[in-house]
Each structure stands twice: as C-alpha cells, then as structure tokens.
N, C-alpha and C positions, 0 to 999 in steps of 0.2 A: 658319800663315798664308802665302799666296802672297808669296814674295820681294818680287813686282813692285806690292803693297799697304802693302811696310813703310817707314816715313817716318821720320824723325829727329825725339825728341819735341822737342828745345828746352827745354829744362829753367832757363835763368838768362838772362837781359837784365840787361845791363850800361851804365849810360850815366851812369854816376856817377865820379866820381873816389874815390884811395882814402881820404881824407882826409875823407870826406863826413860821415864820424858829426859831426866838430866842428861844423855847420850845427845838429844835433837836441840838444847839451849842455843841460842844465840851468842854470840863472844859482845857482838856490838848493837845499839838501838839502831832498827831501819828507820826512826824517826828522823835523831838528832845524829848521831854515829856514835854518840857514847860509850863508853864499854861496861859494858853490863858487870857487874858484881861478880867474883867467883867462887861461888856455894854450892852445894847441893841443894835441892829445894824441898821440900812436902810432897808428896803424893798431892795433884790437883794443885800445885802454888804456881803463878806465874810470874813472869817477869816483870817489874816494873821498872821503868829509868829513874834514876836520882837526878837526873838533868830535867827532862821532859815530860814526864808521869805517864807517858804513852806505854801499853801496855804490850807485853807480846801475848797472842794467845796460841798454844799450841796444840794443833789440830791434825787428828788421822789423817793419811792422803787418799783423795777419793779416788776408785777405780770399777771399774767393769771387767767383768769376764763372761762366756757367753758357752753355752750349748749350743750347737753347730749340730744335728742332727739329719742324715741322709734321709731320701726314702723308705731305704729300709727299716728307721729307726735306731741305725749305728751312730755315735757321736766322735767326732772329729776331735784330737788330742795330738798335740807337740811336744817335740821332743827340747828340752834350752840346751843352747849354747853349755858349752864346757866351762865357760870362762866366767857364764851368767850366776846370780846369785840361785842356790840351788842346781849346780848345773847337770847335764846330761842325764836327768831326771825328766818328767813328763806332767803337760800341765794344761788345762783347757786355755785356749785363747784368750787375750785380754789387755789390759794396761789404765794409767794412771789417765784420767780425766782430763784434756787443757781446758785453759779459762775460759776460751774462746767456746767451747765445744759445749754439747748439750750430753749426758751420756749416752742418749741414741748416737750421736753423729761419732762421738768416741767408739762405739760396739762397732758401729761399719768400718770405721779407720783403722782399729786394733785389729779385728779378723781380715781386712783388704793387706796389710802388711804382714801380718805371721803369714796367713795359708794364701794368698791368692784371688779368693773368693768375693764376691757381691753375696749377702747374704740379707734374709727378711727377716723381721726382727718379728716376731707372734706376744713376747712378753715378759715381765718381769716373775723370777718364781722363785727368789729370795734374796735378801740384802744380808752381810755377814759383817762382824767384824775381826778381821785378823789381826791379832800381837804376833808378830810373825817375832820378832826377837826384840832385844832391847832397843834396836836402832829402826823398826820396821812395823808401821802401824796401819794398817791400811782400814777403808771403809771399801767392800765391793757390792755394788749391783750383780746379780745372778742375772743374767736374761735369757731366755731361749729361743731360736730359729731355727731357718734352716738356706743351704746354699741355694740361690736362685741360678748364679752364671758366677764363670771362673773352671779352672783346674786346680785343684790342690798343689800349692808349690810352697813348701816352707822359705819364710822371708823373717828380718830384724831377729829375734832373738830365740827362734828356733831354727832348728838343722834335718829336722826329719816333721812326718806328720803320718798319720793312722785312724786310720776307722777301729772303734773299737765296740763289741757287743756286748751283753752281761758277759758274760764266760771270761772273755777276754780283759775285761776293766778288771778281774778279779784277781789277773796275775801281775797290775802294772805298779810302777816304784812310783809315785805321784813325789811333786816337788812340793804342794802345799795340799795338808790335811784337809781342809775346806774345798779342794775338787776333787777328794774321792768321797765325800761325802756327800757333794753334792750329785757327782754320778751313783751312788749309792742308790738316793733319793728319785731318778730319774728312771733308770732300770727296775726299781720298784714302782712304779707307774701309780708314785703317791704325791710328786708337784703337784702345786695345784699354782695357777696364773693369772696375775692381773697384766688384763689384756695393755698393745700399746694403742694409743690413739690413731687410729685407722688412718686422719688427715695429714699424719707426718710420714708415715712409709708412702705416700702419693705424692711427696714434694718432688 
C-alpha cells in the first residue's frame, strides 16, 4: 500500500470513567435471585453471590455497523431519531447483535430496518471498542458493502438518510466518534478488508 494512503485505524473510544461497570451491576443473582451486595466494586471486580457462588460477568454489548457504499463510492449515513440516545445527529447504520443472529445476518437486519436496503456484505475493515459513557460499552464489527435492491427509506431509529462524499462527511455532526473516523479512514482509500466467506452471501 502507498505510504501516503495509510491512516491510523482508531481501534478504542474512550469517554467513560474507569469505574463505569458499577452503573451496569445487577441488584439481584440471575442464578438463585439473591440480591447482590451494595458496593462499589474494583475496576475488573465481579459479582459474586453469597448464596450461590455463581458469578456475574460483565461484558461489552456486541454490535455492528456497516459502510453502505453506492456506485459512485458515496456512503449512505442516518440521521437518529430526536428522542434516540445521541439524537438528531448522524451516524452509519447498525445495531446490537441477537443471540440468535450471526453478525452477518445482524449487518442485513440492521441496514434492511434503518434504510430500506438489501445489501452485500464484501467485508470486515475493523472491530472498535466504544466506552460510549459510563452506562454504554459497546464491542462493533466495522463491515463494508454495498446496496444490491431496495430504495433508500429511513425506518427504526432514523428519520432522514444521505449519501455523503469526502467533501460532504467533512461538514457532518456524527453521533459517535468512531463513524467519522471510520469514514475518515474510508475516504482516504486506506481500509484494508478481510474478505466475507463467499459461501454465506450465496445462502
């Protein structure tokens, strides 16, 4: 790769304190129903029950978010809901994992419900972790495609949607720091992708 193409992926956003797990504690054990201790704990301390020794472990929530890119190379951005955390700011497609779901089948579900779209998944082009605040810890898959069928129609927790170019990413209010950095990285034509298994976009 040209030197003058390689960008710095940004890998972790940070905007939490270190103390932040105590906001996510449990009141009670999902084992026995006990009720848990009321302390603050260590930085990395978990929960354990005095009834049952079952432990809580508490874990980032995984998610995806997705490049959506046209023919032309524009990338598709949402506007959230007012009401949404971060709201009437702008933010790539996305959402939280279900158990059931693979995070392929999540990337199809999350952009089929914001914009509309059927889209093809070409690849993974970075994992990040977000401390979004004290209450808000995400793990996201970066993936990239592009639309195959659909109309662009904002659904679930946007209200508007846009194609945007370099020029134009450069004027937007992004809701999480981690997608203009990752359009940063994009428009500088310095991602680099591990591909998706060909046999799964054929199911």
């Amino acid at each position: 790769m040209d030197e003058r193409c390689r960008v710095h992926l940004y890998q972790v956003f940070s905007h939490s304190g270190p103390l932040a797990g105590n906001n996510r504690r449990l009141r009670h054990c999902p084992q026995c129903g006990a009720r848990f201790a009321e302390r603050v704990l260590a930085r990395f301390e978990r929960q354990r029950c005095e009834r049952c020794a079952a432990v809580h472990h508490l874990n980032p929530a995984p998610g995806i978010t997705m490049l959506v890119r046209s023919a032309a190379g524009e990338i598709l951005i949402g506007r959230r809901r007012a009401t949404a955390r971060y709201g009437n700011r702008w933010c790539l497609p996305g959402g939280y994992i279900e158990y059931e779901e693979s995070f392929i089948d999540t990337a199809r579900r999350e952009v089929r419900e914001e914009t509309g779209l059927e889209v093809r998944i070409d690849g993974i082009v970075n994992v990040v972790s977000n401390h979004l605040d004290d209450c808000h810890h995400t793990l996201v898959i970066v993936l990239l495609g592009e639309m195959v069928a659909g109309s662009p129609e904002p659904g679930d927790d946007l209200t508007a949607l846009k194609w945007i170019d370099r020029h134009a990413h450069a004027g937007i209010d992004y809701a999480f720091e981690a997608d203009r950095r990752i359009i940063d990285g994009y428009f500088a034509g310095g991602l680099q992708m591990l591909p998706i298994d060909a046999r799964i976009e054929q199911r």
